[in-house]
mmCIF file of the N, C-alpha and C atoms, coordinates in Angstrom:
data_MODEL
# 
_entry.id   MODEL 
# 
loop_
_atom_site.group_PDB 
_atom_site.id 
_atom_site.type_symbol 
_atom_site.label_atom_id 
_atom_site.label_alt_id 
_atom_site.label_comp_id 
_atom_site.label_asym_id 
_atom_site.label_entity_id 
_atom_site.label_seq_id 
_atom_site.pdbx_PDB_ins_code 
_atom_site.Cartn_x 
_atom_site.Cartn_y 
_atom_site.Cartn_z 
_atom_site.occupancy 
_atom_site.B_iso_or_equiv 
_atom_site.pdbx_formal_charge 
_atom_site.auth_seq_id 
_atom_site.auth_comp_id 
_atom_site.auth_asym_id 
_atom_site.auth_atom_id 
_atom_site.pdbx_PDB_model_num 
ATOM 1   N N  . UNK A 1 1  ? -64.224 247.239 165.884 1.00 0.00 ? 1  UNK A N  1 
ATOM 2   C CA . UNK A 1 1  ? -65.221 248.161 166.398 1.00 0.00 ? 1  UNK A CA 1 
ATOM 3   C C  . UNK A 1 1  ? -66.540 247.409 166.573 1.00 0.00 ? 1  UNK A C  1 
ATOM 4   N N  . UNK A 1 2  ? -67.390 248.136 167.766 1.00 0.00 ? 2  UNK A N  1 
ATOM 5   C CA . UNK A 1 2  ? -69.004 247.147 167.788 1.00 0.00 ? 2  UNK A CA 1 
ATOM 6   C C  . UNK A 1 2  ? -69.715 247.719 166.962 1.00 0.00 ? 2  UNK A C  1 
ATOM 7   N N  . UNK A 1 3  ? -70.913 247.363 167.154 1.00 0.00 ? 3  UNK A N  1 
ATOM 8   C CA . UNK A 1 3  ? -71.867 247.687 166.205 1.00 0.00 ? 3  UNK A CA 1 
ATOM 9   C C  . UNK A 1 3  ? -72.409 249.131 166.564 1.00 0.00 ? 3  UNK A C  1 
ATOM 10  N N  . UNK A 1 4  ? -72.370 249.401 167.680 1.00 0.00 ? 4  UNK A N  1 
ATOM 11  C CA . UNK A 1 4  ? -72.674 250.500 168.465 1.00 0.00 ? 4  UNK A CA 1 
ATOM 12  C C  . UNK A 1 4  ? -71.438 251.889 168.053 1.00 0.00 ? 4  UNK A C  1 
ATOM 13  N N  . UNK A 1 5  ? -70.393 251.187 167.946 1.00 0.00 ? 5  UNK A N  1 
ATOM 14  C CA . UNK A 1 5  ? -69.197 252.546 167.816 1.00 0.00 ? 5  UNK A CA 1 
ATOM 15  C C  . UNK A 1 5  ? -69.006 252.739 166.136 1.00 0.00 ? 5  UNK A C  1 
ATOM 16  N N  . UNK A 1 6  ? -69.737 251.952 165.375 1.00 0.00 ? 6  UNK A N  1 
ATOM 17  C CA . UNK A 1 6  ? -69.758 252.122 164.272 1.00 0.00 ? 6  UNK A CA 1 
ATOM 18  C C  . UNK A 1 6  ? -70.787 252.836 163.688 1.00 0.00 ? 6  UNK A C  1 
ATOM 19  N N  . UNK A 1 7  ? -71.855 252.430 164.526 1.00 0.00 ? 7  UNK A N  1 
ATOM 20  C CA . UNK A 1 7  ? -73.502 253.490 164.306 1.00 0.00 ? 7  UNK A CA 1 
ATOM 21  C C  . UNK A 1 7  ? -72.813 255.048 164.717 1.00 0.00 ? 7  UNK A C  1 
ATOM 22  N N  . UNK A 1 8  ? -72.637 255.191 165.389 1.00 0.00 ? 8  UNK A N  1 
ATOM 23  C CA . UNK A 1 8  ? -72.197 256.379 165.882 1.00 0.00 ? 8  UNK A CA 1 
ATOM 24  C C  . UNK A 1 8  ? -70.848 257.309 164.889 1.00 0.00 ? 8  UNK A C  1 
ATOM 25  N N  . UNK A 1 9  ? -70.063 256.474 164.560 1.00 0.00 ? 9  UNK A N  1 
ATOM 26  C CA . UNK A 1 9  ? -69.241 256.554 163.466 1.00 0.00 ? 9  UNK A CA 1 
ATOM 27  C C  . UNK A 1 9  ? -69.794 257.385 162.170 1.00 0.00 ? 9  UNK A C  1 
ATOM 28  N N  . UNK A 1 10 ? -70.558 256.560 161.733 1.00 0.00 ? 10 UNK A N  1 
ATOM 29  C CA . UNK A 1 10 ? -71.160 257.004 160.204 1.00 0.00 ? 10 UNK A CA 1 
ATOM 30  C C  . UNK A 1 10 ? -72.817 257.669 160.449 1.00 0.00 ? 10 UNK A C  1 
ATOM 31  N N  . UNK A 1 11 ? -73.109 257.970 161.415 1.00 0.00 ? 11 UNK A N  1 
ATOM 32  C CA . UNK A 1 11 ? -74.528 258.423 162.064 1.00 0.00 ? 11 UNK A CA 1 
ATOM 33  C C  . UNK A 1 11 ? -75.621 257.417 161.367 1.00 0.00 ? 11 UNK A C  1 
ATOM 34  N N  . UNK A 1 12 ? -75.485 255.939 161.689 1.00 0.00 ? 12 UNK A N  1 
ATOM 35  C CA . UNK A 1 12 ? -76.328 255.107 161.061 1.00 0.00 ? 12 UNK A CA 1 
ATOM 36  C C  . UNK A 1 12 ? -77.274 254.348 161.978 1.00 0.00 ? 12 UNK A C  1 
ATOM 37  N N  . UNK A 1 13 ? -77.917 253.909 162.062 1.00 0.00 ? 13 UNK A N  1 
ATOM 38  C CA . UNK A 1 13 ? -78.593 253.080 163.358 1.00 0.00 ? 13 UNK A CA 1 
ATOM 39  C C  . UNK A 1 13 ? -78.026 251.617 163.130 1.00 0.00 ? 13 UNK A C  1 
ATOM 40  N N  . UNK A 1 14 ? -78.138 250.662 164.690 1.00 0.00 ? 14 UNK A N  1 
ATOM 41  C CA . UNK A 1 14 ? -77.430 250.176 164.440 1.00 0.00 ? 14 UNK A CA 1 
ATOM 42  C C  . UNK A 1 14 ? -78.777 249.087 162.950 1.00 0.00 ? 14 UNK A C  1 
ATOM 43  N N  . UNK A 1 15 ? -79.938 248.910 163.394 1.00 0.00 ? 15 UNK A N  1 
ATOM 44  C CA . UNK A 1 15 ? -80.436 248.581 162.463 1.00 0.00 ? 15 UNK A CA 1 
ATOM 45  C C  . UNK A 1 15 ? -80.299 248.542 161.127 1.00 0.00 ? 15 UNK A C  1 
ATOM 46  N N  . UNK A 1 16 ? -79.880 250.076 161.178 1.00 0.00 ? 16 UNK A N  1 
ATOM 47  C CA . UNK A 1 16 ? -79.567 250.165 159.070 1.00 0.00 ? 16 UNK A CA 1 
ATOM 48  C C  . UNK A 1 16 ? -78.430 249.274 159.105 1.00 0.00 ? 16 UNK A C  1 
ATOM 49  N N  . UNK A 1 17 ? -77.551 248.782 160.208 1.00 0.00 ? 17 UNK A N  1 
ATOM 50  C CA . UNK A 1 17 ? -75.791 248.608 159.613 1.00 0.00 ? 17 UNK A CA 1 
ATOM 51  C C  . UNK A 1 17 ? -76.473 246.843 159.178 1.00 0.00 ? 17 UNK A C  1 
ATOM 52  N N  . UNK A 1 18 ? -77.021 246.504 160.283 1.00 0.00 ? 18 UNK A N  1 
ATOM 53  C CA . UNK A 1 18 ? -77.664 244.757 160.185 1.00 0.00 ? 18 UNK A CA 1 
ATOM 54  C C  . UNK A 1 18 ? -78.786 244.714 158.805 1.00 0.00 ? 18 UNK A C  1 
ATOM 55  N N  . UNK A 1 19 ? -79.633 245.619 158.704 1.00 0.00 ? 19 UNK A N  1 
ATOM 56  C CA . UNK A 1 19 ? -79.990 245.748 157.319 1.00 0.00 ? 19 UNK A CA 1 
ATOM 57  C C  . UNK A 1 19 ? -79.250 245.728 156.135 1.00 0.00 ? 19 UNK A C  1 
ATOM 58  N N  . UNK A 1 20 ? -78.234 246.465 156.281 1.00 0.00 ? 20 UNK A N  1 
ATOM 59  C CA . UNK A 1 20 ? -77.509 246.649 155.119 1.00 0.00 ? 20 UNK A CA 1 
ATOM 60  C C  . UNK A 1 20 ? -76.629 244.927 155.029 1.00 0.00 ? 20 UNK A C  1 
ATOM 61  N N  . UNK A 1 21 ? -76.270 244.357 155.783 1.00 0.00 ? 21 UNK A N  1 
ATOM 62  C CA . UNK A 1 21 ? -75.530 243.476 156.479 1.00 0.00 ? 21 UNK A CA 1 
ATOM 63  C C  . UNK A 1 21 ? -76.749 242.505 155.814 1.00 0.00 ? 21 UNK A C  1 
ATOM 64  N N  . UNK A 1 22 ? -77.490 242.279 155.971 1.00 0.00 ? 22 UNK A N  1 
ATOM 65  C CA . UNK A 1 22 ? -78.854 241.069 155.485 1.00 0.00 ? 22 UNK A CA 1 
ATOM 66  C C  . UNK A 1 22 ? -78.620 240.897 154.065 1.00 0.00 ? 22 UNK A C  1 
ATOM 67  N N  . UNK A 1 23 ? -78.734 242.197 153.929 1.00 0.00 ? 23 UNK A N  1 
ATOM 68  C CA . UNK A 1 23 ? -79.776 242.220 151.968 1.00 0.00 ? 23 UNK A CA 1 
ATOM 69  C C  . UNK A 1 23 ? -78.351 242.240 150.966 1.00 0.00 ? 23 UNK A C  1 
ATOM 70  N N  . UNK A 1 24 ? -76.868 241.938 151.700 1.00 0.00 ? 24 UNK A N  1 
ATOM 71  C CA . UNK A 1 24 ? -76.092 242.178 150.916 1.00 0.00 ? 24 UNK A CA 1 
ATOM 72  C C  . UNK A 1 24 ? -75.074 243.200 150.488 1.00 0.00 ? 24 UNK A C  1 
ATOM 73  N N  . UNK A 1 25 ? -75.652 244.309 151.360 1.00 0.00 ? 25 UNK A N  1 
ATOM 74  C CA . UNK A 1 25 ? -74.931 245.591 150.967 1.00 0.00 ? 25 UNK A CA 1 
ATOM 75  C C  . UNK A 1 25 ? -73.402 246.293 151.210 1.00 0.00 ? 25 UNK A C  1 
ATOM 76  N N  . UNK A 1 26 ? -73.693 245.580 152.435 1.00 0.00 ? 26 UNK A N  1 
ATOM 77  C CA . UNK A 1 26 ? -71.986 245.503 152.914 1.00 0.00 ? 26 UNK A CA 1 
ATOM 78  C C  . UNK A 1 26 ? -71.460 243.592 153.085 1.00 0.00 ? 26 UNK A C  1 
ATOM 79  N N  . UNK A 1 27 ? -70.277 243.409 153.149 1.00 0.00 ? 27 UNK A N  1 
ATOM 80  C CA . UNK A 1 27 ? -70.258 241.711 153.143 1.00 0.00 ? 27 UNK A CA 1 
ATOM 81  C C  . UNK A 1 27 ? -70.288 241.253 154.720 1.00 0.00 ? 27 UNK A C  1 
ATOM 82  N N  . UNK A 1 28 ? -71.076 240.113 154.888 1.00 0.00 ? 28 UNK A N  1 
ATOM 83  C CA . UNK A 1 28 ? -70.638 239.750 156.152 1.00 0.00 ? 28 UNK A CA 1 
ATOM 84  C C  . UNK A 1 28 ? -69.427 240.016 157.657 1.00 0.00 ? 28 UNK A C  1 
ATOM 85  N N  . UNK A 1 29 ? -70.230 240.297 158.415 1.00 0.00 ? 29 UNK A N  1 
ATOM 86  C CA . UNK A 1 29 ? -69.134 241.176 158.992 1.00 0.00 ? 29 UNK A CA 1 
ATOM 87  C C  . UNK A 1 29 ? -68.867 239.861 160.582 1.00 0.00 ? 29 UNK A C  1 
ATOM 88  N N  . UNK A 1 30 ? -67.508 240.121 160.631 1.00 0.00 ? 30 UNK A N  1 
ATOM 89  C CA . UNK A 1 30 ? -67.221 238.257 161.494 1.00 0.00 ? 30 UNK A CA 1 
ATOM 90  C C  . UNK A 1 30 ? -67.056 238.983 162.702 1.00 0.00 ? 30 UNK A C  1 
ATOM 91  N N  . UNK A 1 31 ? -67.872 237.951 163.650 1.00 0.00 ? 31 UNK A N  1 
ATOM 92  C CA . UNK A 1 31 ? -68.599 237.874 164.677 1.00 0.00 ? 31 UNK A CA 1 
ATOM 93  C C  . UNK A 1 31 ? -67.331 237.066 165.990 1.00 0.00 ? 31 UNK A C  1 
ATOM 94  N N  . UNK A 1 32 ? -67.698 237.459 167.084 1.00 0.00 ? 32 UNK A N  1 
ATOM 95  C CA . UNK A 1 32 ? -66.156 237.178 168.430 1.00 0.00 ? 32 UNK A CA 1 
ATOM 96  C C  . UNK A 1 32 ? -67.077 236.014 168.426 1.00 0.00 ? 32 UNK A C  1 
ATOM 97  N N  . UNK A 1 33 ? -66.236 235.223 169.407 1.00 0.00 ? 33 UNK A N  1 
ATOM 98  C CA . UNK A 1 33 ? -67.157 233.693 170.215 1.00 0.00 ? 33 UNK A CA 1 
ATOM 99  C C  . UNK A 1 33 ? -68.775 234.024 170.700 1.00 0.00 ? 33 UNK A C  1 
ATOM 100 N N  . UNK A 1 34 ? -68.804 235.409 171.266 1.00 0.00 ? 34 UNK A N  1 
ATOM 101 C CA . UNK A 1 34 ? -70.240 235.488 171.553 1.00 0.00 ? 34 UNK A CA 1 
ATOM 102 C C  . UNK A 1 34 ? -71.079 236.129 170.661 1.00 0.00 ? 34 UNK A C  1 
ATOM 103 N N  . UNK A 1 35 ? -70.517 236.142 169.387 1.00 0.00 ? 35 UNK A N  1 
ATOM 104 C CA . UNK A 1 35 ? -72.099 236.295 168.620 1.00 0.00 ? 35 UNK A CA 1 
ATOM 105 C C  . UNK A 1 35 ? -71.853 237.828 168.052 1.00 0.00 ? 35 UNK A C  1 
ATOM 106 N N  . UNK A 1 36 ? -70.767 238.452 168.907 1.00 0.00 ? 36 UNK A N  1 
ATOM 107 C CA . UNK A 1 36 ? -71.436 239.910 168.852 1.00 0.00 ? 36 UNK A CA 1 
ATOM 108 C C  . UNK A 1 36 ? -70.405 240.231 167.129 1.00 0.00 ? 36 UNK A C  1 
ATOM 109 N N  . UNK A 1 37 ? -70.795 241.201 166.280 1.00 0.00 ? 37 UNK A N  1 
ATOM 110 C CA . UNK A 1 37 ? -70.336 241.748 165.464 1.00 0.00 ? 37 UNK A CA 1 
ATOM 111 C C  . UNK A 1 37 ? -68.919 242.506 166.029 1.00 0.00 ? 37 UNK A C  1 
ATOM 112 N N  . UNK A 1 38 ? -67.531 242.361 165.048 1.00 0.00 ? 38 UNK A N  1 
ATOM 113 C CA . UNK A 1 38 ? -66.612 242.759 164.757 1.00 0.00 ? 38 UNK A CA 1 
ATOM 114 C C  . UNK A 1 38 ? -65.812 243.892 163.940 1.00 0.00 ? 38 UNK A C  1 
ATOM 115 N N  . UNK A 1 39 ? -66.726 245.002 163.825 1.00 0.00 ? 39 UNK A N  1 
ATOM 116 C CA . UNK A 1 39 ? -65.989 245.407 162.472 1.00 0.00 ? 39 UNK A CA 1 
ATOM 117 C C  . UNK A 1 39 ? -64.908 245.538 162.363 1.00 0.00 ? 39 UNK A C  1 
ATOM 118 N N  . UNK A 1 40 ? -63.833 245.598 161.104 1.00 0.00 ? 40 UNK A N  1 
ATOM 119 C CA . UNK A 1 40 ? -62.851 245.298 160.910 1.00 0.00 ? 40 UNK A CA 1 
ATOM 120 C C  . UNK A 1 40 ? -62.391 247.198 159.726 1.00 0.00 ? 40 UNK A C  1 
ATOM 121 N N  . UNK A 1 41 ? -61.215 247.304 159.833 1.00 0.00 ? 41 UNK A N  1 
ATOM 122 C CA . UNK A 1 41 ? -61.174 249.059 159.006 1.00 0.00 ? 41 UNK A CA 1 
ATOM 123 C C  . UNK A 1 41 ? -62.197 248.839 157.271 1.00 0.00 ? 41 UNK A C  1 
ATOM 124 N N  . UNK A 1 42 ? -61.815 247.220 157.142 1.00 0.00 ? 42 UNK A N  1 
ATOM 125 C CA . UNK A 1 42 ? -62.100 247.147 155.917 1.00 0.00 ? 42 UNK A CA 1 
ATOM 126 C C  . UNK A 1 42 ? -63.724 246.593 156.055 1.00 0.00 ? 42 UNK A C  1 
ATOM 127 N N  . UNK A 1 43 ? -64.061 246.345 156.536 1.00 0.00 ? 43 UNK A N  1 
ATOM 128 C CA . UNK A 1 43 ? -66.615 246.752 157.013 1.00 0.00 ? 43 UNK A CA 1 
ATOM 129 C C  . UNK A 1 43 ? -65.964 248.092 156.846 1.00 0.00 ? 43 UNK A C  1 
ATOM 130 N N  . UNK A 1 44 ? -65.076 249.140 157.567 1.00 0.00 ? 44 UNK A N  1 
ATOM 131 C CA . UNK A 1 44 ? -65.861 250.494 157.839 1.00 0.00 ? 44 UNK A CA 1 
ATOM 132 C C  . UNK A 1 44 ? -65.685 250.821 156.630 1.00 0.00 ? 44 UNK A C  1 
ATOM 133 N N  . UNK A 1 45 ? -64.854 250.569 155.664 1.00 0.00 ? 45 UNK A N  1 
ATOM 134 C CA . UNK A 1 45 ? -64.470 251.547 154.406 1.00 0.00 ? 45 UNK A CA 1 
ATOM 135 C C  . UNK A 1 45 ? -65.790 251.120 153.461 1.00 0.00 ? 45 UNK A C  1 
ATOM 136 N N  . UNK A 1 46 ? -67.040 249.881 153.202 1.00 0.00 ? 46 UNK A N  1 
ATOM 137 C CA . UNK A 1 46 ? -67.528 249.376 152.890 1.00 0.00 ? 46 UNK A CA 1 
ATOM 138 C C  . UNK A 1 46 ? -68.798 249.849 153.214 1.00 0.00 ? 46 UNK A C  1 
ATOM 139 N N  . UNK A 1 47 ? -68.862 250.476 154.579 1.00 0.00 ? 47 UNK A N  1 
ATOM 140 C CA . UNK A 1 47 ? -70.037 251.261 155.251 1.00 0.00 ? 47 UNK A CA 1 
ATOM 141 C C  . UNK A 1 47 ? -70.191 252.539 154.975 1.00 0.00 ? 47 UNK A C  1 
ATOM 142 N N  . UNK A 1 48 ? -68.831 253.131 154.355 1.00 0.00 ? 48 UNK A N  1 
ATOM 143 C CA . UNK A 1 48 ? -68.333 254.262 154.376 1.00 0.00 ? 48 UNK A CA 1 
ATOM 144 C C  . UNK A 1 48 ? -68.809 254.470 152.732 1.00 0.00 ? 48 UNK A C  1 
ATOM 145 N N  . UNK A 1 49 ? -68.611 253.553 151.934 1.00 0.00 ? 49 UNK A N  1 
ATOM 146 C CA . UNK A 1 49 ? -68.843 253.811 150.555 1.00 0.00 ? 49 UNK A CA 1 
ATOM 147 C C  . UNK A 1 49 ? -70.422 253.888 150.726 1.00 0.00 ? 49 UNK A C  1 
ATOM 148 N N  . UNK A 1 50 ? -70.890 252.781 151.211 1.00 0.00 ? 50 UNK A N  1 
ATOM 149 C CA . UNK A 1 50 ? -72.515 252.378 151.130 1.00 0.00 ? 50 UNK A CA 1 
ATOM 150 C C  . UNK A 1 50 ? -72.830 253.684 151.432 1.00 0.00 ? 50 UNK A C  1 
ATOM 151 N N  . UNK A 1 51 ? -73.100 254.522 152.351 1.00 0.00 ? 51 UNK A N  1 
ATOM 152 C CA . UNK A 1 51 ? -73.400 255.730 152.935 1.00 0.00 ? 51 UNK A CA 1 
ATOM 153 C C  . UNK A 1 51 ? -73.481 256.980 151.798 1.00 0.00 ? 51 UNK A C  1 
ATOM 154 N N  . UNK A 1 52 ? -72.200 257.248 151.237 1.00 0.00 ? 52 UNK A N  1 
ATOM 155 C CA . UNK A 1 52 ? -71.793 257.758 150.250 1.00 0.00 ? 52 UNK A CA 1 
ATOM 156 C C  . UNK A 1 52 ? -72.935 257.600 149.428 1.00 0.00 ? 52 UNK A C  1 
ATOM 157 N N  . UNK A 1 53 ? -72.700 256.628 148.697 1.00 0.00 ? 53 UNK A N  1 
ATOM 158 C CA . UNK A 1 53 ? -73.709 256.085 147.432 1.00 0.00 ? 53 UNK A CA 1 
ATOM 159 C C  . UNK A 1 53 ? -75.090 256.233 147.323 1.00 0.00 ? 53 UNK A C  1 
ATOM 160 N N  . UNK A 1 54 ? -75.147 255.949 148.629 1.00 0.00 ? 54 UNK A N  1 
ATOM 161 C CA . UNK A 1 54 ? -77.203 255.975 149.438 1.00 0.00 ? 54 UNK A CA 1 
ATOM 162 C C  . UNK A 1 54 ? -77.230 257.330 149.050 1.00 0.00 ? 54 UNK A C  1 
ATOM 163 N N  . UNK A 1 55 ? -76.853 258.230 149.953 1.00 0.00 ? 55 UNK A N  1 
ATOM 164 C CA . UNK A 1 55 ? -76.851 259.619 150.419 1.00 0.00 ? 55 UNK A CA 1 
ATOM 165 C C  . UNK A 1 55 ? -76.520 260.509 149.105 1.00 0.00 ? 55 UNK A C  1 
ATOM 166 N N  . UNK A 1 56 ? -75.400 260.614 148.749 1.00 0.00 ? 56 UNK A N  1 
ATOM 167 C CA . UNK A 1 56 ? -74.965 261.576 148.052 1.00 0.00 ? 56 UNK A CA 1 
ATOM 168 C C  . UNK A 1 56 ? -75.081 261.312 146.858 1.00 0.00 ? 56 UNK A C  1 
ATOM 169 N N  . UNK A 1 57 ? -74.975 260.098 146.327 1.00 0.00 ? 57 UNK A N  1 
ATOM 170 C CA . UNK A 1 57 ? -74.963 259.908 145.148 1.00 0.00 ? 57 UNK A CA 1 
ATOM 171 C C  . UNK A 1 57 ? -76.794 259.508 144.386 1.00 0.00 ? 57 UNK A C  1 
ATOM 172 N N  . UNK A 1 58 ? -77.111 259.078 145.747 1.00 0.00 ? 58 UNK A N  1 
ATOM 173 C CA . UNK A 1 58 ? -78.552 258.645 145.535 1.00 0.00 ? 58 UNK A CA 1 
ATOM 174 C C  . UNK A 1 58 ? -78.656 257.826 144.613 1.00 0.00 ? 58 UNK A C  1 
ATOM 175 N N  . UNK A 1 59 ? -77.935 256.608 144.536 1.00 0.00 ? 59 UNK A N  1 
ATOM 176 C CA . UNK A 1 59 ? -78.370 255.333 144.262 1.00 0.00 ? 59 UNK A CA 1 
ATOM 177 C C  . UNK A 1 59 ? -79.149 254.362 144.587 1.00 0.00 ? 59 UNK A C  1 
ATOM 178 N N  . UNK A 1 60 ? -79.897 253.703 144.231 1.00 0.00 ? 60 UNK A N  1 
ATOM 179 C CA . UNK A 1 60 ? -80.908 252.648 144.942 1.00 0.00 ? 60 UNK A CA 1 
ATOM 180 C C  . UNK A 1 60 ? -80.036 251.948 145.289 1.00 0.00 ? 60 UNK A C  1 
ATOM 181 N N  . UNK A 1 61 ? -80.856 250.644 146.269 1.00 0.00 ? 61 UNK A N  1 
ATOM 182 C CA . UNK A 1 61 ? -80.260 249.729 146.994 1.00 0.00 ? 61 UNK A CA 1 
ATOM 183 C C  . UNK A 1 61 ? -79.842 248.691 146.417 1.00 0.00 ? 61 UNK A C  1 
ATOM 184 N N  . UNK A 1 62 ? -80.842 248.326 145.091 1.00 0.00 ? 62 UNK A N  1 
ATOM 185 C CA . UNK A 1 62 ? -80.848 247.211 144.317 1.00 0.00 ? 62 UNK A CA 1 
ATOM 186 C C  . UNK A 1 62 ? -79.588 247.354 143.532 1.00 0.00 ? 62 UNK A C  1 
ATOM 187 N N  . UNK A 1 63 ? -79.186 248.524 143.077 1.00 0.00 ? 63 UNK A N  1 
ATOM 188 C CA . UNK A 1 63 ? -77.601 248.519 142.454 1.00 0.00 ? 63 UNK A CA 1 
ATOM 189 C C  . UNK A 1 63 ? -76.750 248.705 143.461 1.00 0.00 ? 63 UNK A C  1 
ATOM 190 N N  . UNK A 1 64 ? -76.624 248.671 144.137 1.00 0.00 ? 64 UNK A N  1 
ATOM 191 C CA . UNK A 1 64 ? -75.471 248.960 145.445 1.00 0.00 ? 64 UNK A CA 1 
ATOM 192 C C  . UNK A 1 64 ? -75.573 247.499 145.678 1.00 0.00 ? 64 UNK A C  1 
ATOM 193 N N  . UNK A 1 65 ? -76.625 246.797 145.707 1.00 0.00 ? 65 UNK A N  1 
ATOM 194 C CA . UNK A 1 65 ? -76.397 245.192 146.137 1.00 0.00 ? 65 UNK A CA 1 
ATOM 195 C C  . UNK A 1 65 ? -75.625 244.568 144.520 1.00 0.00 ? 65 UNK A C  1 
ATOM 196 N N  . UNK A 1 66 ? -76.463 244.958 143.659 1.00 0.00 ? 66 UNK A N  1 
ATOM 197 C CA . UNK A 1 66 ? -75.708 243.851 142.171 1.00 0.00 ? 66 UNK A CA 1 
ATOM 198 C C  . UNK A 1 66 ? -74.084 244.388 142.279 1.00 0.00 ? 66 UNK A C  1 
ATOM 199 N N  . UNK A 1 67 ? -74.012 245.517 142.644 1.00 0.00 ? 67 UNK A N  1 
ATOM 200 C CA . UNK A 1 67 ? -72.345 245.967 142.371 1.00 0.00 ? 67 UNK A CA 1 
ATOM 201 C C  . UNK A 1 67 ? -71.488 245.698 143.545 1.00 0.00 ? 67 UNK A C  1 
ATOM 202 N N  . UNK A 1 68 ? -71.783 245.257 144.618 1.00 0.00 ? 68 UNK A N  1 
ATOM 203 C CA . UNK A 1 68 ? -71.584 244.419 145.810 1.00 0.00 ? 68 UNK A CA 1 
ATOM 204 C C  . UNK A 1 68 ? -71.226 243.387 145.259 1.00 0.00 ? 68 UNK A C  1 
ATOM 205 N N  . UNK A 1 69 ? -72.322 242.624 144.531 1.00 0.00 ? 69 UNK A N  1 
ATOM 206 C CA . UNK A 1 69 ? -72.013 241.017 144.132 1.00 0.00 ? 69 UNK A CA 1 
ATOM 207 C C  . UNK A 1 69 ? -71.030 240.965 142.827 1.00 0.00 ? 69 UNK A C  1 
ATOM 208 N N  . UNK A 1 70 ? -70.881 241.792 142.358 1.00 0.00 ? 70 UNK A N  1 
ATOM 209 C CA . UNK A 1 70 ? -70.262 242.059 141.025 1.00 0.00 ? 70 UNK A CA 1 
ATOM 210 C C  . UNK A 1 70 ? -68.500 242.073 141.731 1.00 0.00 ? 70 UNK A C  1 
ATOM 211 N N  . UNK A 1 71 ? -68.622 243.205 142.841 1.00 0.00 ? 71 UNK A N  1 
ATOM 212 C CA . UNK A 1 71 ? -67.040 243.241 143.218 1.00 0.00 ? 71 UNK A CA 1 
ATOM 213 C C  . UNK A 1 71 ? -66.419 241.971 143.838 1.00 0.00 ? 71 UNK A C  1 
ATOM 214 N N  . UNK A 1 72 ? -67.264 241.082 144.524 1.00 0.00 ? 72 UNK A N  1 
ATOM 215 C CA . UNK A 1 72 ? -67.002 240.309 145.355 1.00 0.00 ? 72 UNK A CA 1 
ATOM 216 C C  . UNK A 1 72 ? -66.648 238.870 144.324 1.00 0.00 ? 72 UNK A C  1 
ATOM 217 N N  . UNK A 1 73 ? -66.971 238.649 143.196 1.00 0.00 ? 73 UNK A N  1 
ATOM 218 C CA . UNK A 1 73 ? -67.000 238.240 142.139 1.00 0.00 ? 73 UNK A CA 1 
ATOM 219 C C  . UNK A 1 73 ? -65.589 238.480 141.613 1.00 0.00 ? 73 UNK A C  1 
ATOM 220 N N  . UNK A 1 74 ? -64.722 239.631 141.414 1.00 0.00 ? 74 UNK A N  1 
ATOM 221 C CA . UNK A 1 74 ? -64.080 239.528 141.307 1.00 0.00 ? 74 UNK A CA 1 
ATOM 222 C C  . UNK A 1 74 ? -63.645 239.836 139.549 1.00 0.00 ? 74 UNK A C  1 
ATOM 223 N N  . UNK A 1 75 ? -63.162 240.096 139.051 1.00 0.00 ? 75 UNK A N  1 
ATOM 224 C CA . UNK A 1 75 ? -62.581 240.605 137.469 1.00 0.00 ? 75 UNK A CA 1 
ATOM 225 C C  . UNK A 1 75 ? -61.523 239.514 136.820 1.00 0.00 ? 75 UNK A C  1 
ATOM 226 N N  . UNK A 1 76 ? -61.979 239.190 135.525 1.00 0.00 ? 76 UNK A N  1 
ATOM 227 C CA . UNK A 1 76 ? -60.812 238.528 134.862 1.00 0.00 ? 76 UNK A CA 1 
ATOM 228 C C  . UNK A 1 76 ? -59.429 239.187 135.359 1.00 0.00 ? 76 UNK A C  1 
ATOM 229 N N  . UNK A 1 77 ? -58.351 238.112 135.328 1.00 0.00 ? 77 UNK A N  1 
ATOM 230 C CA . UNK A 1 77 ? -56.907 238.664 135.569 1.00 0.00 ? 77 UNK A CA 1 
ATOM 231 C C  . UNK A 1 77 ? -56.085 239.217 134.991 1.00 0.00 ? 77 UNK A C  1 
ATOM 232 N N  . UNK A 1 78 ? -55.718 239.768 134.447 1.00 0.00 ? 78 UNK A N  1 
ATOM 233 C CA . UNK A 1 78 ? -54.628 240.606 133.588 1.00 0.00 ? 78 UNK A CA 1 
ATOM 234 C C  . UNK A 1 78 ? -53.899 239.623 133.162 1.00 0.00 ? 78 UNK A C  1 
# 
C-alpha cells in the first residue's frame, strides 16, 4: 500500500505516518526503486496498534517509542 492509501486507511495524515516513521514509532517501512514508501500488512498492523495506543488508550509517544525498541529487541528464548 502507498503512503496515501494508508493515510486514508487509518484517517492519519500522510505526515503523522512519516512522523511516526522518524521518531521510531512504527519500524522502517521499505521503500520501491523510486524512493516511494511500501507498506507491507505487517506497517499496517503496527500503524494500527500505534493509533490504538495514541487514541484510545492515550499513551504518550515516548512509551510507544521505548516499547517499540523493547519489541524489536526481542525476549530471552524459552
Amino acid at each position: 500500500m502507498t503512503i496515501s492509501e494508508v493515510s486514508t486507511k487509518f484517517d492519519l495524515s500522510q505526515d503523522t505516518l512519516r512522523y511516526y516513521e522518524r521518531i521510531g514509532l512504527i519500524p522502517p517501512v521499505n521503500r520501491n526503486k523510486n524512493g516511494i514508501r511500501e507498506y507491507t500488512e505487517e506497517d499496517c498492523k503496527w500503524v494500527d496498534f500505534i493509533k490504538c495506543m495514541r487514541q484510545s488508550a492515550g499513551l504518550p509517544v515516548e512509551v510507544l517509542i521505548e516499547y517499540v525498541g523493547l519489541f524489536q529487541q526481542g525476549g530471552p528464548e524459552d
